[in-house]
C-alpha atoms as a printed R data frame, in Angstrom:
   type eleno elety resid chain resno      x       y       z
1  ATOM     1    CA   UNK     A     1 64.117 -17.879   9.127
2  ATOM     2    CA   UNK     A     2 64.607 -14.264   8.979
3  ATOM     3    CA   UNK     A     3 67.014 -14.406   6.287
4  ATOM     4    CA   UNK     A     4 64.940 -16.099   3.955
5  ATOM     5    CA   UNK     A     5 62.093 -13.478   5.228
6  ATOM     6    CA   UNK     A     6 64.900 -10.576   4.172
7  ATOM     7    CA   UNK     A     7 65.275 -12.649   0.886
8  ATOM     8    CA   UNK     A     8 61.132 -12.751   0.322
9  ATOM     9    CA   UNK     A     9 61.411  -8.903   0.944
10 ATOM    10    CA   UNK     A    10 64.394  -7.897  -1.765
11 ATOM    11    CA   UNK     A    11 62.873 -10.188  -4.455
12 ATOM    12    CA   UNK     A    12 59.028  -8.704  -3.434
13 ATOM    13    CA   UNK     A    13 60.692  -5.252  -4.353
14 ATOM    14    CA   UNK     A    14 62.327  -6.111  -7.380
15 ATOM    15    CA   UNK     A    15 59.031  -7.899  -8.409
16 ATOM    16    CA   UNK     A    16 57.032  -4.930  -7.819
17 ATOM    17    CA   UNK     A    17 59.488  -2.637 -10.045
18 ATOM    18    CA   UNK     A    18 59.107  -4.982 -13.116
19 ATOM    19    CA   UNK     A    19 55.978  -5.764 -12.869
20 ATOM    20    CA   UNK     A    20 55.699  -1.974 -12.931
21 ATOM    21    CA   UNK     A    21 58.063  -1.467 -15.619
22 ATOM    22    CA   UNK     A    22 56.237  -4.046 -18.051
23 ATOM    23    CA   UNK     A    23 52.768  -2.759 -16.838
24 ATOM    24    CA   UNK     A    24 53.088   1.290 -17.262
25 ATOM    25    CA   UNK     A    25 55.633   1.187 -20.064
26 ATOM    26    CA   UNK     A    26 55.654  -2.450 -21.485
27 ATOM    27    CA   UNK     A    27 59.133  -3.280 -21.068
28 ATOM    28    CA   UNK     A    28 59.111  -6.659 -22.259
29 ATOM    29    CA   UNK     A    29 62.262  -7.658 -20.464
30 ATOM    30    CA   UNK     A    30 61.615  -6.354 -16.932
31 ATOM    31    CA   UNK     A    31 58.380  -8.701 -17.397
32 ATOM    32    CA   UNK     A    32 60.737 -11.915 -18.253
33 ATOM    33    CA   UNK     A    33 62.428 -10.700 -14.880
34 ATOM    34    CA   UNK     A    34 59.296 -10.184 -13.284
35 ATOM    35    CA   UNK     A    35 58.191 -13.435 -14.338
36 ATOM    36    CA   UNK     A    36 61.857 -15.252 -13.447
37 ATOM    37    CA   UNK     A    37 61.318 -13.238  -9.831
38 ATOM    38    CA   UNK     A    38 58.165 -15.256  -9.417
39 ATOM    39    CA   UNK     A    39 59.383 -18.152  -9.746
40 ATOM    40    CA   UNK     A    40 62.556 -17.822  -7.114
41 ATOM    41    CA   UNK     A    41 59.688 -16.192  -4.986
42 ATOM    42    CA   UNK     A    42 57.455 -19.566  -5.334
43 ATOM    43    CA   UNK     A    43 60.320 -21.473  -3.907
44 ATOM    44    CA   UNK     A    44 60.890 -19.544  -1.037
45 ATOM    45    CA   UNK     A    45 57.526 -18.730  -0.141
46 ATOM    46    CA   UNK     A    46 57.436 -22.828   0.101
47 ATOM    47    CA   UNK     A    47 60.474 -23.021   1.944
48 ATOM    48    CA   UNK     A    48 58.561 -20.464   4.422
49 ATOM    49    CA   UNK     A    49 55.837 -22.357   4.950
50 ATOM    50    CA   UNK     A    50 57.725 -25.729   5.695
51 ATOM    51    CA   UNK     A    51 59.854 -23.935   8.197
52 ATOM    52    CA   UNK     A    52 56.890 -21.730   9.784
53 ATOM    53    CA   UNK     A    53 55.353 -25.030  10.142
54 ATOM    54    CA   UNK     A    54 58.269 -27.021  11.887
55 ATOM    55    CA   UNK     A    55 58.750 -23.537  14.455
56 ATOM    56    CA   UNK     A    56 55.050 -24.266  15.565
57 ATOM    57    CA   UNK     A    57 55.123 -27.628  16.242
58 ATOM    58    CA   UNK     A    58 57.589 -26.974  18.934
């Protein structure tokens, strides 16, 4: 669990940079990896939640 936790917190970082990126200065490729970011951090963020709830059923 707390690698995918580290994993949520390097692609949360990168996210924030090109979402900042395409926001302040409209660089139109740090939003397609901003966007591509999201999506990896969809799948984990799942992934988190079906493990956080198998740890408390025990």
């Amino acid at each position: 669990m707390n690698e995918l936790i580290e994993k949520m917190h390097t692609l949360f970082g990168a996210l924030k940079v090109d979402a900042g990126l395409q926001a302040e200065k409209g660089n139109k490729s740090a939003g397609a990896r901003a966007r591509k970011t999201s999506l990896e951090l969809e799948k984990l963020l799942k992934e988190f939640r079906k493990v956080s709830l198998e740890t408390s059923k025990k």
